[in-house]
C-alpha positions as CSV (number, residue, x, y, z in Angstrom):
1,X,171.8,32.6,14.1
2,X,170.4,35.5,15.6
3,X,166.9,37.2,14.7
4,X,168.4,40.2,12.3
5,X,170.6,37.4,11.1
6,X,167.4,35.0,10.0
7,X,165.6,38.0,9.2
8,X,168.2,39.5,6.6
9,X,168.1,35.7,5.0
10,X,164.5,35.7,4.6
11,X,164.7,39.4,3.0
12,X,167.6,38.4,0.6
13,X,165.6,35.0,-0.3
14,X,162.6,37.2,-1.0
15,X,164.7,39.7,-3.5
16,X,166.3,36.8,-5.1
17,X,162.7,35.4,-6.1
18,X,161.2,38.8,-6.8
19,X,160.0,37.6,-10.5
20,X,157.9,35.0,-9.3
21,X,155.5,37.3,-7.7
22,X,153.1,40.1,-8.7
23,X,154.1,43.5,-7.5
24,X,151.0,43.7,-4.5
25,X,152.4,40.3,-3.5
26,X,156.1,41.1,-3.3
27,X,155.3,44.0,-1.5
28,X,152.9,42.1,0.6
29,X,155.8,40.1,1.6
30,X,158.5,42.5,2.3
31,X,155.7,44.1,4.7
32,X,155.5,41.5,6.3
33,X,159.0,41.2,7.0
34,X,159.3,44.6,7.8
35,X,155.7,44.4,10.4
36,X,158.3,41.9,12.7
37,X,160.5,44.9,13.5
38,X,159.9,47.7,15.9
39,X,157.6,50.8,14.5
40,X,159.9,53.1,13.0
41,X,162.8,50.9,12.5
42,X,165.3,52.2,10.3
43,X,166.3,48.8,8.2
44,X,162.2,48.2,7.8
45,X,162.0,51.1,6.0
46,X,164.9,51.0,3.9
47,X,163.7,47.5,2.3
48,X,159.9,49.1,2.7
49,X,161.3,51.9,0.7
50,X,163.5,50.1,-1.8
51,X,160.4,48.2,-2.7
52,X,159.3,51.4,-4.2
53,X,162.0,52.8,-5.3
54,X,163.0,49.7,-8.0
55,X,161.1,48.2,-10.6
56,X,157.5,47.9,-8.1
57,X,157.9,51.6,-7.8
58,X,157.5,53.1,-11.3
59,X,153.9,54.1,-11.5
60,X,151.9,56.8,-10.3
61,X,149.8,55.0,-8.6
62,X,151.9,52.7,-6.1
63,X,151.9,54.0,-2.6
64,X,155.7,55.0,-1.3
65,X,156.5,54.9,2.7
66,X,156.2,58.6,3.8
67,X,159.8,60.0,4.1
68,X,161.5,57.3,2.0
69,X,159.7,58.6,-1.5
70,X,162.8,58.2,-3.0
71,X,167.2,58.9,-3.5
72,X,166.5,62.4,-1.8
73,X,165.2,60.9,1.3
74,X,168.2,59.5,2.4
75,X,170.3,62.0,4.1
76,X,167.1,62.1,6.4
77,X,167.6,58.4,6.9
78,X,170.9,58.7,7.6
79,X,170.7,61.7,10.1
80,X,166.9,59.4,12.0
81,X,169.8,56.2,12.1
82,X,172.5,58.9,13.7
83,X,169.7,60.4,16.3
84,X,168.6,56.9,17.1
85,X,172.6,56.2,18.2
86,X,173.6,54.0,15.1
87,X,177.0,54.0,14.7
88,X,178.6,55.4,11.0
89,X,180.5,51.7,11.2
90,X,176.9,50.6,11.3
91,X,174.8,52.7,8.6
92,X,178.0,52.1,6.3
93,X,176.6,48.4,6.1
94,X,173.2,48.9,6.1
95,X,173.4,51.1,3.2
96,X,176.9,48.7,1.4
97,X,175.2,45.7,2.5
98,X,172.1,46.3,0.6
99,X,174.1,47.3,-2.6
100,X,176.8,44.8,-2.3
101,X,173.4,42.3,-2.2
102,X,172.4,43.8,-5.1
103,X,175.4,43.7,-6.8
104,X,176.2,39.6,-6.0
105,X,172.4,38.9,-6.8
106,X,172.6,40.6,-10.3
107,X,173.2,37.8,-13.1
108,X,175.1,38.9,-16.0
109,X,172.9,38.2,-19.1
């Protein structure tokens, strides 16, 4: 398994276990994650930023990772993942992959 391999099971585990911790703890966690990644790296600030955009992310008060504030943001993450040489292949499943996670992990009631 390689590292972005291990690392995208720890993230998934930690969003599949997202109700058994307080919001400061969760996002305590996904920081944490995100900390073992270069400064600035593009999939670190998706999850960093998806942390505020979902249910942690709904009051006034809660801190948001500067350029990922919210849906508006992403054509700028998009273009940053294009100027740091990402290929389209490669953002398509970045930005599926998270969805399609989303999607499998969501239990119909």
């Amino acid at each position: 398994m390689t590292d972005d391999q291990d690392r995208e099971r720890r993230i998934a585990a930690l969003w599949e276990r997202i109700d058994a911790y307080e919001p400061a703890g969760f996002r305590a966690r996904v920081a944490g994650l995100a900390a073992e990644r270069p400064d600035g790296d593009a999939a670190a600030l998706f999850e960093q930023g998806a942390v505020h955009a979902g249910s942690y992310g709904t009051t006034v008060d809660t801190p948001h990772t500067i350029g990922l504030e919210g849906a508006s943001c992403y054509p700028d993450l998009i273009a940053e993942l294009l100027h740091r040489d990402w290929s389209e292949a490669d953002i398509a499943a970045l930005n599926w992959g998270n969805a399609a996670r989303v999607v499998r992990e969501t239990k119909a009631p």
